[in-house]
Each structure stands twice: as structure tokens, then as C-alpha cells.
C-alpha positions as a printed NumPy array, in Angstrom:
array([[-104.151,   41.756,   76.654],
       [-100.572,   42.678,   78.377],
       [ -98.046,   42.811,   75.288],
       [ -95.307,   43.652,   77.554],
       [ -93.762,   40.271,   79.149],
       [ -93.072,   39.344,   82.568],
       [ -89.955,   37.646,   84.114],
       [ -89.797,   35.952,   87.587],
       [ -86.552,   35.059,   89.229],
       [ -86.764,   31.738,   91.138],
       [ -85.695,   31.221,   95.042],
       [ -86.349,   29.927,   98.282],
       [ -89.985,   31.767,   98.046],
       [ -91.157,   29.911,   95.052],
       [ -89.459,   26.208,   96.113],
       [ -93.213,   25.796,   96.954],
       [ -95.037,   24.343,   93.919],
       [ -98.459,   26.14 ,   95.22 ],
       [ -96.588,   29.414,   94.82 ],
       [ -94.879,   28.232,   91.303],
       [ -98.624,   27.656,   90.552],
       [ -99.992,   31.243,   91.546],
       [ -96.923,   32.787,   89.583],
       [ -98.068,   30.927,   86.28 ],
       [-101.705,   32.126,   86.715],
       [-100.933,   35.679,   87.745],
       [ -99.262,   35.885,   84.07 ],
       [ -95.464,   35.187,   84.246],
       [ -94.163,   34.367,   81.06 ],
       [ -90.675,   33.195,   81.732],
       [ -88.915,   32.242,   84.799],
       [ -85.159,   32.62 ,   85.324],
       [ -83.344,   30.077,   87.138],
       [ -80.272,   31.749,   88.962],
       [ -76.986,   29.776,   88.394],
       [ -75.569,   31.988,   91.117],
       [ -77.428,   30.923,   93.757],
       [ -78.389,   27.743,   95.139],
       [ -77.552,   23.755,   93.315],
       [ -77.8  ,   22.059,   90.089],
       [ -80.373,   20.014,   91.542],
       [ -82.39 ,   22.453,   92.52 ],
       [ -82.717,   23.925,   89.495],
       [ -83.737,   20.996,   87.752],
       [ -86.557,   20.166,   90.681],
       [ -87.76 ,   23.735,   90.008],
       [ -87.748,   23.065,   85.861],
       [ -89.602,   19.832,   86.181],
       [ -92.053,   21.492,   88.225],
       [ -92.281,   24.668,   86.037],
       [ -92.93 ,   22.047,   83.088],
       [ -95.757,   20.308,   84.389],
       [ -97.763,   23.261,   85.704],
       [ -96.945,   24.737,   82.272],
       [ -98.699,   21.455,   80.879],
       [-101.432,   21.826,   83.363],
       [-103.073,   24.777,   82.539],
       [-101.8  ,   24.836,   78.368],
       [ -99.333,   28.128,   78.893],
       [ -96.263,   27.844,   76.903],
       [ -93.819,   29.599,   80.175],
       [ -89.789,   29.596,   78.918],
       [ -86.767,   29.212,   81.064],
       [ -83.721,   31.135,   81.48 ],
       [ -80.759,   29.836,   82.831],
       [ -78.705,   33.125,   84.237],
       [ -74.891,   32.113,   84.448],
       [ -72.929,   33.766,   87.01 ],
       [ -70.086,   34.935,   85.029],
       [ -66.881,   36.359,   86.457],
       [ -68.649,   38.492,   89.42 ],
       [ -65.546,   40.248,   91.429],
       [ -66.44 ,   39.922,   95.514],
       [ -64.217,   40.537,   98.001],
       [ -63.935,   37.669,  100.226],
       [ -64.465,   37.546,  104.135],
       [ -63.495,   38.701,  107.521],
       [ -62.941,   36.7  ,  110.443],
       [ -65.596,   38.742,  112.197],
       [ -68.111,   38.827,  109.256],
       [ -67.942,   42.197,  109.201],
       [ -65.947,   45.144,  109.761],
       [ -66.538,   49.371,  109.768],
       [ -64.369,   51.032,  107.368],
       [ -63.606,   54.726,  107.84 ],
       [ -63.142,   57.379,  105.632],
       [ -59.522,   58.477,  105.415],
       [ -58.333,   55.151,  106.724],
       [ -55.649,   52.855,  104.639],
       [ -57.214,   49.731,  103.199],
       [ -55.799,   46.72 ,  101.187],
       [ -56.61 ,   43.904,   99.006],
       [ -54.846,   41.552,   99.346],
       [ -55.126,   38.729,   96.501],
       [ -53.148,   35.946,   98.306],
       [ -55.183,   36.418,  101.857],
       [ -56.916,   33.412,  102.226],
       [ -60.628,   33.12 ,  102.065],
       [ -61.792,   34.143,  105.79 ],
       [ -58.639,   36.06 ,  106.89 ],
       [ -60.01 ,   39.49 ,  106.043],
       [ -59.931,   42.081,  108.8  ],
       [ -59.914,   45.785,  109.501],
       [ -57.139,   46.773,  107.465],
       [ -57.362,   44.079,  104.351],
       [ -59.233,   41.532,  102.458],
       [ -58.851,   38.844,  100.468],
       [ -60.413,   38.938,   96.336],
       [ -61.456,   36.236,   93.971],
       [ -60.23 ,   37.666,   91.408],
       [ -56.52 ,   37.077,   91.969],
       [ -55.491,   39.066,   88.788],
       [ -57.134,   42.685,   89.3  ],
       [ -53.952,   44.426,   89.706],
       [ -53.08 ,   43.748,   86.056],
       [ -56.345,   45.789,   85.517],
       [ -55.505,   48.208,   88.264],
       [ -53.819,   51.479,   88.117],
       [ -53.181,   54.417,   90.487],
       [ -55.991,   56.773,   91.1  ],
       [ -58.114,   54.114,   90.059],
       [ -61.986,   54.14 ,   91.818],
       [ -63.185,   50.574,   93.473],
       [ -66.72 ,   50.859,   94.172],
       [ -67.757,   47.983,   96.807],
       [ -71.059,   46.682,   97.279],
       [ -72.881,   48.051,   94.841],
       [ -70.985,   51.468,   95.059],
       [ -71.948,   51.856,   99.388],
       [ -67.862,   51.618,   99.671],
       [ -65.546,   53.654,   97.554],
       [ -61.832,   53.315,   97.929],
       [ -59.653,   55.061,   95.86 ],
       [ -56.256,   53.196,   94.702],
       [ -53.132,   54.549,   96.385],
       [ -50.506,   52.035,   94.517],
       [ -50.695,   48.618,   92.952],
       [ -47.701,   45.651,   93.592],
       [ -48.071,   41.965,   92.379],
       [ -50.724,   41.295,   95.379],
       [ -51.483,   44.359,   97.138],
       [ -53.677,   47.089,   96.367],
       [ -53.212,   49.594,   98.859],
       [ -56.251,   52.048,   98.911],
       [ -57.465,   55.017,  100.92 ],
       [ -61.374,   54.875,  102.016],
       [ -63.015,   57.374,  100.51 ],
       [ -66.947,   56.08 ,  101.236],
       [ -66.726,   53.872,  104.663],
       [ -69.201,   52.28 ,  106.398],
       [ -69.836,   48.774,  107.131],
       [ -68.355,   46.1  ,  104.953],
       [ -69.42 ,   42.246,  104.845],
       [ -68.535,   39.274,  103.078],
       [ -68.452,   38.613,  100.121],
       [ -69.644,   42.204,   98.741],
       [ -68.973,   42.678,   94.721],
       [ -65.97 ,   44.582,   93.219],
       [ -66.689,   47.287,   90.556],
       [ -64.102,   49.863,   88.626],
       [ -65.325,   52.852,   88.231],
       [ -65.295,   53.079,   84.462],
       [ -65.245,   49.591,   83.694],
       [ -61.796,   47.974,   82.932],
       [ -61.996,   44.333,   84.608],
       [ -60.368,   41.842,   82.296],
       [ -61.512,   38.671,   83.662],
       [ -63.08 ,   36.218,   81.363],
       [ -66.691,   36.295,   80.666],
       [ -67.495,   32.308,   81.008],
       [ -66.022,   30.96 ,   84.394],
       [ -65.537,   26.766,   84.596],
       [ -68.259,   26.926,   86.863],
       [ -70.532,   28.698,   83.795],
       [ -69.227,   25.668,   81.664],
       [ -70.404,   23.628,   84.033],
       [ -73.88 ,   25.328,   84.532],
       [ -74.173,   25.329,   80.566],
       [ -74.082,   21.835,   79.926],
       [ -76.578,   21.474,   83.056],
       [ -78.867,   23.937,   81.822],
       [ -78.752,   22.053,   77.953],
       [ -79.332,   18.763,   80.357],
       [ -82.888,   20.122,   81.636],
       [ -83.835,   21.709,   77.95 ],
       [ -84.068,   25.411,   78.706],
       [ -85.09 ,   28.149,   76.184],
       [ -82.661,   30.93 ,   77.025],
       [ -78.852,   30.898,   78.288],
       [ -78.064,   34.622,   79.709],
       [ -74.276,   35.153,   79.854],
       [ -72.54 ,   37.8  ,   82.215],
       [ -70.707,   40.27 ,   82.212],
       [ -69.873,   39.943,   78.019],
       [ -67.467,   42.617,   76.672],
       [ -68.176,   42.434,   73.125],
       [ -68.859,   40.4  ,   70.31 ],
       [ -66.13 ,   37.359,   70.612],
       [ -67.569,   36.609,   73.997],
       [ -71.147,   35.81 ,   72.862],
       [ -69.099,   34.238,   70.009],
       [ -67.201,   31.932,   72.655],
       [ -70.449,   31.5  ,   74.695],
       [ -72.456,   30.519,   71.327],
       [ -69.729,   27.464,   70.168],
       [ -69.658,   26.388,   74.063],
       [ -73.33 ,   25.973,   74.172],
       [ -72.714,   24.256,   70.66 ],
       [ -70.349,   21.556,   72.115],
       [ -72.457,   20.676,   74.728],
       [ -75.711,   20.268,   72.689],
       [ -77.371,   23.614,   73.828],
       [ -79.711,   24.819,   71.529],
       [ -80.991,   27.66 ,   73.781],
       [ -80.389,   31.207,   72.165],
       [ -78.458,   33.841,   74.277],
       [ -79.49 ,   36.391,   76.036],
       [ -76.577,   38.898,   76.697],
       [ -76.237,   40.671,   79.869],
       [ -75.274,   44.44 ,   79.518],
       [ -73.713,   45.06 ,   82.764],
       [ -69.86 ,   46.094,   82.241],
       [ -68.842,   50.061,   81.167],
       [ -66.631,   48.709,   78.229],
       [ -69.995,   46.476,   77.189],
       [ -71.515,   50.058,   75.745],
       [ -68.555,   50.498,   73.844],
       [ -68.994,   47.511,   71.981],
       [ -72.308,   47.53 ,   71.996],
       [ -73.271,   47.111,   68.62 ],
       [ -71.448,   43.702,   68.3  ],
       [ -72.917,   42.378,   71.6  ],
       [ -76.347,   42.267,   69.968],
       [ -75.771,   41.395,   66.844],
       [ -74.217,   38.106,   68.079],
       [ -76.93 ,   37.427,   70.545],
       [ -80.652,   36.837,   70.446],
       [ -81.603,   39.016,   72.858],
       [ -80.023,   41.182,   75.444],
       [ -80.747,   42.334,   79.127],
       [ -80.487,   45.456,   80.949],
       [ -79.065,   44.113,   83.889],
       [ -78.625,   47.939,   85.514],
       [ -76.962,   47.   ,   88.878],
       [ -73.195,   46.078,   88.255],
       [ -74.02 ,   48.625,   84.996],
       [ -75.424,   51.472,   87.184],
       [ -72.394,   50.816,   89.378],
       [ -69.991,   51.124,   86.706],
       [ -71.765,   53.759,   84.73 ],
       [ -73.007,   55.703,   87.925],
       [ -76.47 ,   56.482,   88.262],
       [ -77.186,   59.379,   86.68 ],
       [ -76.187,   57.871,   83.345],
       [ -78.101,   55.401,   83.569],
       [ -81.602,   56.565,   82.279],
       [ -80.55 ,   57.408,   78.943],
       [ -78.652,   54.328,   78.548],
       [ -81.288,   52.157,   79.155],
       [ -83.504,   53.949,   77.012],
       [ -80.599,   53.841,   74.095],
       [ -80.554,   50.248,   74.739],
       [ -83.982,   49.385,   74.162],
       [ -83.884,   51.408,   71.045],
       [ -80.685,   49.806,   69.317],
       [ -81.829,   46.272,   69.833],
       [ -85.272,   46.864,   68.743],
       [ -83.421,   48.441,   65.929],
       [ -81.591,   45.67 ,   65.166],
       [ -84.356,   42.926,   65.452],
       [ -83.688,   41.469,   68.703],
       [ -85.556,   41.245,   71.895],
       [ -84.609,   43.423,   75.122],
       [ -85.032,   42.915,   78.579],
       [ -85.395,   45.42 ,   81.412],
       [ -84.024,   44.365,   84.911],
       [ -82.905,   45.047,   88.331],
       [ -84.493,   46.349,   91.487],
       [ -87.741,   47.185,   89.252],
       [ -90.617,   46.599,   91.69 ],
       [ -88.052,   45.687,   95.167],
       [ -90.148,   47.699,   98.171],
       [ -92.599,   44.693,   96.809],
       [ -90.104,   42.024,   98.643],
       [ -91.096,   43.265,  102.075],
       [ -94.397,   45.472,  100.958],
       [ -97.709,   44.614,   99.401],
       [ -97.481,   47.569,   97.488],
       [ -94.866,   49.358,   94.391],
       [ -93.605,   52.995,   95.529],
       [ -94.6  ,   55.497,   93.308],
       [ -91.279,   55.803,   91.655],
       [ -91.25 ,   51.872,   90.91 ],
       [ -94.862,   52.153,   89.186],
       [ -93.379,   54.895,   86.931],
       [ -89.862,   52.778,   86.19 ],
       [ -91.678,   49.811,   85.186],
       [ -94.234,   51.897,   82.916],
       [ -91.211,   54.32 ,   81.435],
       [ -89.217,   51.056,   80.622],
       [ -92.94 ,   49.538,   78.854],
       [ -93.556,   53.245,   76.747],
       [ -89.594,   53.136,   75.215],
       [ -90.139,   49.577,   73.868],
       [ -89.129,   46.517,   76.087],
       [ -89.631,   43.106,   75.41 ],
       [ -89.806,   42.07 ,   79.272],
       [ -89.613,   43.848,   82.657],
       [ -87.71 ,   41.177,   84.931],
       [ -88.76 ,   41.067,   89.201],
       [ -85.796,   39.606,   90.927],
       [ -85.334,   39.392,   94.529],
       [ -89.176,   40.292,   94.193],
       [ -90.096,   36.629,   93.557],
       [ -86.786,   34.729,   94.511],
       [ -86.866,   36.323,   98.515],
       [ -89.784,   38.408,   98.652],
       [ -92.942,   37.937,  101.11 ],
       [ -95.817,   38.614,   97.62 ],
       [ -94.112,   37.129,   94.814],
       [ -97.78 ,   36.737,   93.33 ],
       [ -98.867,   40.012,   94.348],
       [ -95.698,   41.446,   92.999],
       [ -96.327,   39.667,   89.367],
       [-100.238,   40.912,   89.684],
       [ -98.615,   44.383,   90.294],
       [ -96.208,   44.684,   87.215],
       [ -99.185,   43.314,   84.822],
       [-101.28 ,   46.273,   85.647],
       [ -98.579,   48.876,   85.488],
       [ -98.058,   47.303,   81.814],
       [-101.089,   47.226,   80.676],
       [-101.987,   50.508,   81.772],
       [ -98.94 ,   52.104,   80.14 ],
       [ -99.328,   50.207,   76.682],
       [-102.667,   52.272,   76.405],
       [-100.307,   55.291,   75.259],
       [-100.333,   56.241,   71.691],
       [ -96.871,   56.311,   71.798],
       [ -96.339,   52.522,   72.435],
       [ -98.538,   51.761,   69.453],
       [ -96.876,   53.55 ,   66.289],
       [ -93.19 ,   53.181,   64.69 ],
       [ -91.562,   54.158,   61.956],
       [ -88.974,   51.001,   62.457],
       [ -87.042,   50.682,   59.577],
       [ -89.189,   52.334,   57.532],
       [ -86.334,   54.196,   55.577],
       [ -84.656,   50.658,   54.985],
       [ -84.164,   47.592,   52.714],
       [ -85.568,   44.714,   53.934],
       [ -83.076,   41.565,   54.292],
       [ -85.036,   38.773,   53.309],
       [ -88.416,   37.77 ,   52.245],
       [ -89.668,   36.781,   55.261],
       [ -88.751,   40.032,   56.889],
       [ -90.596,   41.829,   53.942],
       [ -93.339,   40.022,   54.498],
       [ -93.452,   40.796,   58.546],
       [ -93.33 ,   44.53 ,   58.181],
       [ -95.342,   44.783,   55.761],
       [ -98.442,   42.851,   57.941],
       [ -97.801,   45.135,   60.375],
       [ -97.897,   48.231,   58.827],
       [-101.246,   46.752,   56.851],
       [-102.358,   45.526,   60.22 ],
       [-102.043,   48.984,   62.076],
       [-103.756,   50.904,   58.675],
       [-106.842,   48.357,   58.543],
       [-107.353,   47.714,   61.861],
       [-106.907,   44.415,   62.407],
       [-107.704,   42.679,   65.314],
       [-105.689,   39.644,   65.343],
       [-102.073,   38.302,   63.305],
       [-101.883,   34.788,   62.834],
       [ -98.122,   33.265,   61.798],
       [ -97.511,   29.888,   60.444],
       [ -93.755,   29.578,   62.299],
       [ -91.448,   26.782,   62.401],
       [ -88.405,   29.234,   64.07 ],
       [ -90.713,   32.034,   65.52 ],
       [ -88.425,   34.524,   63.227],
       [ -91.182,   36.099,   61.535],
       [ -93.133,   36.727,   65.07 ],
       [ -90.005,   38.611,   66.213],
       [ -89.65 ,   40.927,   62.858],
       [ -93.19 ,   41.563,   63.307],
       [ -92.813,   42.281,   67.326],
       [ -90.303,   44.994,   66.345],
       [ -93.247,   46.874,   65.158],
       [ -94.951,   49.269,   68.393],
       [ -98.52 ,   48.025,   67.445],
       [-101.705,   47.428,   69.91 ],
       [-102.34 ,   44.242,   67.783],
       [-102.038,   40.956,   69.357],
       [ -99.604,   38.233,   67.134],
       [-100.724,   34.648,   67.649],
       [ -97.448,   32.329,   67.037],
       [ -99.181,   29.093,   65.703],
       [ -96.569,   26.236,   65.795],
       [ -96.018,   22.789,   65.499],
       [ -92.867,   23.096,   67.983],
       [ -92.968,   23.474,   71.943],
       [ -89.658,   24.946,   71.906],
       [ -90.841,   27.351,   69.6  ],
       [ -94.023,   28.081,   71.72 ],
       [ -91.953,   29.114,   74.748],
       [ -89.442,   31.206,   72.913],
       [ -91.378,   33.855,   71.734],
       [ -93.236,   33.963,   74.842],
       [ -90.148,   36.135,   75.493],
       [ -91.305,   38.619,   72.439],
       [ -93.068,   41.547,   73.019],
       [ -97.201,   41.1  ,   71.871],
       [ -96.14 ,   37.369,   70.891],
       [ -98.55 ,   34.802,   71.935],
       [ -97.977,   31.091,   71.316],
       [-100.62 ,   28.766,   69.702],
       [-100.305,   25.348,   69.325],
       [-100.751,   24.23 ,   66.172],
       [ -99.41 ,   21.394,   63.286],
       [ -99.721,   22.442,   59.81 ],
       [ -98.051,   19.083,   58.296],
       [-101.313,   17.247,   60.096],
       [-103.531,   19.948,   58.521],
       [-104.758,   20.528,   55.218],
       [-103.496,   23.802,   53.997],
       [-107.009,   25.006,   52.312],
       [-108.163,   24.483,   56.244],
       [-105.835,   25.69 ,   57.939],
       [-107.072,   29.467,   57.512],
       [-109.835,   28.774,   58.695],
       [-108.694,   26.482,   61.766],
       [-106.368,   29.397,   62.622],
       [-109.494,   31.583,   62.609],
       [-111.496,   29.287,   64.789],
       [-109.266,   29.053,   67.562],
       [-109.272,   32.884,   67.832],
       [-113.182,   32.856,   67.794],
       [-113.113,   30.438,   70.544],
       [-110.925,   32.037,   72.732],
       [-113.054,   34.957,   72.284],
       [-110.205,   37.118,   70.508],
       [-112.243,   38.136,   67.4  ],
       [-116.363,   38.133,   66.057],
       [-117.737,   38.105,   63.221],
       [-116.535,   41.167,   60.635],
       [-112.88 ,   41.494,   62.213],
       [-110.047,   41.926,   59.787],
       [-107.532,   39.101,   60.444],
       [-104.165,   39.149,   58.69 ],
       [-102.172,   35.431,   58.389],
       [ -98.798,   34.744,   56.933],
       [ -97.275,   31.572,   55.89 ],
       [ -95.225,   29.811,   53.709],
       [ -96.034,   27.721,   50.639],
       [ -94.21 ,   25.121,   51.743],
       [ -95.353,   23.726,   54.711],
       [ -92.96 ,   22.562,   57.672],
       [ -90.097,   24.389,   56.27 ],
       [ -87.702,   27.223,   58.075],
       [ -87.785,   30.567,   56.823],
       [ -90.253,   29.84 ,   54.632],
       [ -92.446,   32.436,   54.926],
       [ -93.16 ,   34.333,   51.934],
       [ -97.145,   35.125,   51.891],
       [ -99.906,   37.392,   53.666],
       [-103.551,   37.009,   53.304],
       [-106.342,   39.539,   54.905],
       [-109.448,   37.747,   55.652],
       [-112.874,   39.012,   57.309],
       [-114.118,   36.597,   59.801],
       [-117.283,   35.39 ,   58.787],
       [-116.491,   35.915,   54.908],
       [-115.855,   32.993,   52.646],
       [-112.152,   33.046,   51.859],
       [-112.381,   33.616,   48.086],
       [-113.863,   36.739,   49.246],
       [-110.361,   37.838,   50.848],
       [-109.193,   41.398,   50.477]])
């Protein structure tokens, strides 16, 4: 079974609810609605749809909603286009109006980047293809000298070298989108563009005041994100790699070992970690990965991630099936490494709370007895995620009462969800109904080692505080 999970931007490809459809059953686990592109309404066609095939065929799928955020662009030329030269005087101008733009300025929508602006400054332009280097800043004018030309189109992004932009991270528009996305019920709110901890702070008491109860993902895309990075995740639920406007930023070569430090430091700190950006994107045009894409998505797998996220793979691209098909292979195939199934996570630490104790130390049983199968009594999904921290080949079977529940920790690394009410069930049975359902979906026989956790009191939140081993086929007094 893939461990690793799969993400699947919606677009214009996958308006069609017979492609929605072949997405679910090639194995995506969440879908990401794009607040950037295309309407409200949309987006809430697209959800009820992703809801009833979910239904359909009994495959707890969660929902992101991906706010904007303050993304920089230049705005455009009266020509659509112009060819900038290297050498050549260029300016922004923030009071040009929007289509005004022309071979020796352009307009910005961020009207207050030359507070952020200083001389000798590097503006990196459509995802770094134009680099202009800042001659001298005034109250509107940037006056630059091309350093990178080449042809320049609307409404390309803005980047600073370095990082430095000081525009807010929730736009009205995000507002907006929030209270939409709490409207339609999704899972997971990803902000952009945060800068440290008080952002997800003023994203969290937004989503608060307009009845969102989806958790945040943060979006590490911004230099002076890594320098706060610490507090980013610790005020979030999960983060994302989002290594475009980052690898822009950042430059490329830095990259690598930033992502990789990323994945480590959240898994560290007990929260879940996405991997995105151009993963598998030959695949929007080709039927195929490139070599180098196969090894991305498997390197990104072996260092820890939660999910590996296709983008313009399944919004634009011609195979958004294929494409999902491809990524599930690569994963499984690269969570056969022994590396990917020990840890040593916090092993040289205290433990925070019962219910943490309790997670680590079924895993760390579970890995030493060979089990084949974790079952967790959840009412938040908390304990699956401790446990998920854990690099393990064993599967962890979320069994919950709560939908909401079931489609968060589809997000979780080796998390699957189980429906399942233990105030309808009586708790001497429920063992053993836990155990059944895993016979019948052929997960373990007769002789397996299964570990369960729980709480004594049933129905309750962060309530779990026991583990039982028990031998399929064994009476239950007989439990190791």
C-alpha cells in the first residue's frame, strides 16, 4: 500500500466529473482547489462533485483551499508583450495604470515596493527568466537596468532576490476566499506567502471569525519565511514546500537542501509536510515523467514527506490520470528503501502528553514485533499523526466516528481512514470489530500481530491513553 500521499490541483482539465472520477480511483488523496484561479462558484461545483464521488466509492478524499496571498505581478502592456534587452533602462512604474505598460515601463500591483526597495537591489521577473537590477528608487519609480532580457508578458510575478517584500500575507480577496472556503466545509486552508509566526496567528483567528474549522497549511515560499521558520510550523498544522516563488527567491541551487531541511524540522516537530511545484510537469503535455522528475518525486518520498502535490499536471495537463497513476508508482517503489522505514524520531526526548507516549511507543513496538496492521480509536486524528511521524512500513488504520476526521489524516503520511462509531459499539467488541474489518479488506490472516490504541473513555478528545497487542485468530484474554 502507497504510504506516501497524493495531491491533485483542480482546473479546466478536471471540470469534467468523468475525469474527477478517474483521479479518485487512480489514488488521489486530496485535491486542492486554487483560489487564484478561476470563481467562487466554481469551486464549490467542483467540491460538491468531489463529495459525492468521494461518497460513491467510500474514500475519505480532503480539500484544500490554496489562497492566493499577496503574489507581486507586474501588470500589462498595451501590446501584450514586449522584448526587453540586456543593458537597456527599465521602470516600474506603480501609478501606470493597468494596461499602459510598454517598452520602457510597467505598471505593479503592489503599489508599495519601493518602501521595500533599495539600490542594487535584484528583481527577478517571471519566475527569475527577467532580472533587472535596481538603479534608484523615488516615491513611484523604480528605475532599473536589464540585466536578463528577453520577452516579457503580462502579468508575470515579482520576486527580490533575497526576500524582503513587506506586503501583507492575507489580501481582502483571501478574506473573502476564507469565509467561501468555510461556506463549502473544506479540510485544509493553505495561506501564502506567511513570514513568520503572527501571520499564521492572524490567518488562524480570521478563519476563527468566520467559522472555519479547517487547519492550516503554511506555504513556505518567501526567503525571510526560513528565517522564521521554526515559528511558521509550530503555529500551523502542516506546511508546504511550495519551491517556485521559494526557488526564485532562494535561487536554485539552494534549494535541495532546503527542502530536505524542511521535511526534517516539521516531521520533527509533529506536523505534516508537503512537497510541491513542477514535480511531475513534462506529464502536462507527455504521457511519460523525465528521468529527473521520477528521481525528484522518489528523493522527496525517501527524506520523509507527507504528500507530493501535481499542479499544472492535473489542473492544465492532457493525462491528469496518467500523471496520478505515475506518481503512485514512483512512491511506492521508493518506500521499499530501508531507509524510509526506520527513525530514531525523538527518541532522545520527553514525551508531551500521554497520548503522544502512547503513539511512539506503538510504533516502536510495532516496527520490533512485526506488526502488520495499527488500529486507532481517534476522535481528533492526533494520535494517527504522532504515530505517522514514525518512518515505519506499517499501515495505521484511523477508525473514527467523524468524516471530518476521516479526510484529514488522509493528508498524513501511512494514515488510512476507517469509518467507525465507538459510542454505537460495545467496547469489549470493538477489538474485535476493528479486527474484522481488516480481515475483510484482506489487510491481515490469521496469526498477524495487530497493535490498537484507545482511550478508556469513549467519544472523548485526547483521550487516548492505552495499547493492546493482539494475534488475529487468538481469543483476546490471550493478548500479549
Amino acid at each position: 500500500m502507497r504510504r506516501t500521499k497524493i495531491i491533485a490541483t483542480l482546473g479546466p482539465a478536471t471540470d469534467s466529473a468523468t475525469v474527477l472520477e478517474k483521479l479518485i480511483i487512480a489514488g488521489v488523496d486530496v485535491f486542492r482547489l486554487n483560489y487564484s484561479h478561476q470563481t467562487q462558484k466554481h469551486h464549490e461545483d467542483r467540491m460538491k462533485e468531489i463529495r459525492r464521488l468521494s461518497t460513491k466509492h467510500k474514500h475519505a478524499v480532503a480539500v484544500i483551499a490554496d489562497l492566493q496571498g499577496p503574489k507581486v505581478r507586474i501588470k500589462n502592456f498595451k501590446t501584450g508583450k514586449i522584448k526587453l534587452t540586456e543593458g537597456r533602462k527599465f521602470k516600474i512604474n506603480t501609478d501606470l495604470s493597468t494596461n499602459d505598460g510598454d517598452k520602457t515601463q510597467v505598471g505593479i500591483s503592489y503599489k508599495n515596493i519601493s518602501k521595500d526597495l533599495k539600490i542594487k537591489d535584484t528583481l527577478l521577473i517571471d519566475d527569475g527568466r527577467i532580472v533587472l537590477n535596481v538603479l534608484s528608487v523615488n516615491e513611484n519609480i523604480i528605475d532599473c537596468k536589464v540585466i536578463t532580457g528577453g520577452e516579457l508578458t503580462n502579468n508575470k510575478g515579482v520576486n527580490i532576490q533575497g526576500g524582503g517584500l513587506s506586503a501583507d500575507a492575507l489580501t481582502d480577496k483571501d478574506i473573502e476566499d476564507m469565509s467561501h472556503a468555510a461556506k463549502i466545509g473544506v479540510d485544509f486552508v493553505a495561506i501564502s506567502f506567511p513570514r513568520d509566526g503572527n501571520d499564521v496567528k492572524k490567518a488562524r483567528k480570521m478563519m476563527k471569525d468566520c467559522d472555519c474549522n479547517a487547519q492550516i497549511i503554511a506555504k513556505i515560499e518567501r526567503a525571510d519565511a526560513l528565517n522564521n521558520i521554526e515559528d511558521i510550523i509550530k503555529e500551523s498544522d502542516a506546511i508546504m514546500i511550495a519551491r517556485g516563488d521559494l526557488g526564485v527567491e532562494v535561487g536554485d541551487a539552494a534549494l535541495p537542501p532546503i527542502q530536505k531541511s524542511l521535511i526534517k524540522k516539521a516531521r520533527d516537530m509533529d506536523r505534516a509536510v508537503i512537497t510541491a511545484t513542477q514535480m511531475m510537469e513534462s506529464m502536462i503535455e507527455n504521457k511519460i515523467p523525465t528521468r529527473a522528475e521520477v528521481f525528484d518525486v522518489a528523493n522527496a518520498v525517501i527524506d520523509g514527506t507527507d504528500a507530493v502535490m501535481l499542479s499544472g499536471e492535473t489542473s492544465i495537463g492532457h493525462y491528469p490520470d496518467e500523471a496520478v497513476k505515475s506518481m503512485s508508482r514512483i512512491c511506492e517503489e521508493a518506500e521499499k528503501q530501508h531507509s524510509v522505514r526506520v527513525s530514531d524520531h525523538r527518541i532522545n526526548q520527553n514525551f508531551e502528553t500521554i497520548t503522544e507516549a502512547v503513539a511512539m511507543s506503538c510504533m516502536y513496538s510495532a516496527n520490533h514485533i512485526g506488526a502488520k496492521a495499527i488500529c486507532s480509536l481517534t476522535e481528533t486524528g492526533g494520535t494517527c499523526l504522532w504515530m505517522s511521524r514514525i518512518s515505519s512500513g506499517i499501515p495505521i488504520y484511523a477508525f473514527t466516528r467523524h468524516t471530518g476526521i476521516r479526510r484529514r489524516v488522509a493528508l498524513f503520511r501511512g494514515v488510512y481512514p476507517m469509518k467507525f462509531d465507538i459510542t454505537h459499539t460495545d467496547p469489549l467488541e470493538a477489538n474485535k470489530q476493528m479486527i474484522d474489518q481488516l480481515i475483510e479488506q484482506n489487510v491481515v490472516e490469521e496469526g498477524d500481530f495487530v497493535i490498537i490504541t484507545k482511550g478508556d473513555l469513549r467519544g472523548k478528545r485526547g483521550a487516548t491513553n492505552n495499547m493492546k497487542i493482539i494475534q488475529v485468530g487468538q481469543a483476546l484474554e490471550h493478548t500479549l
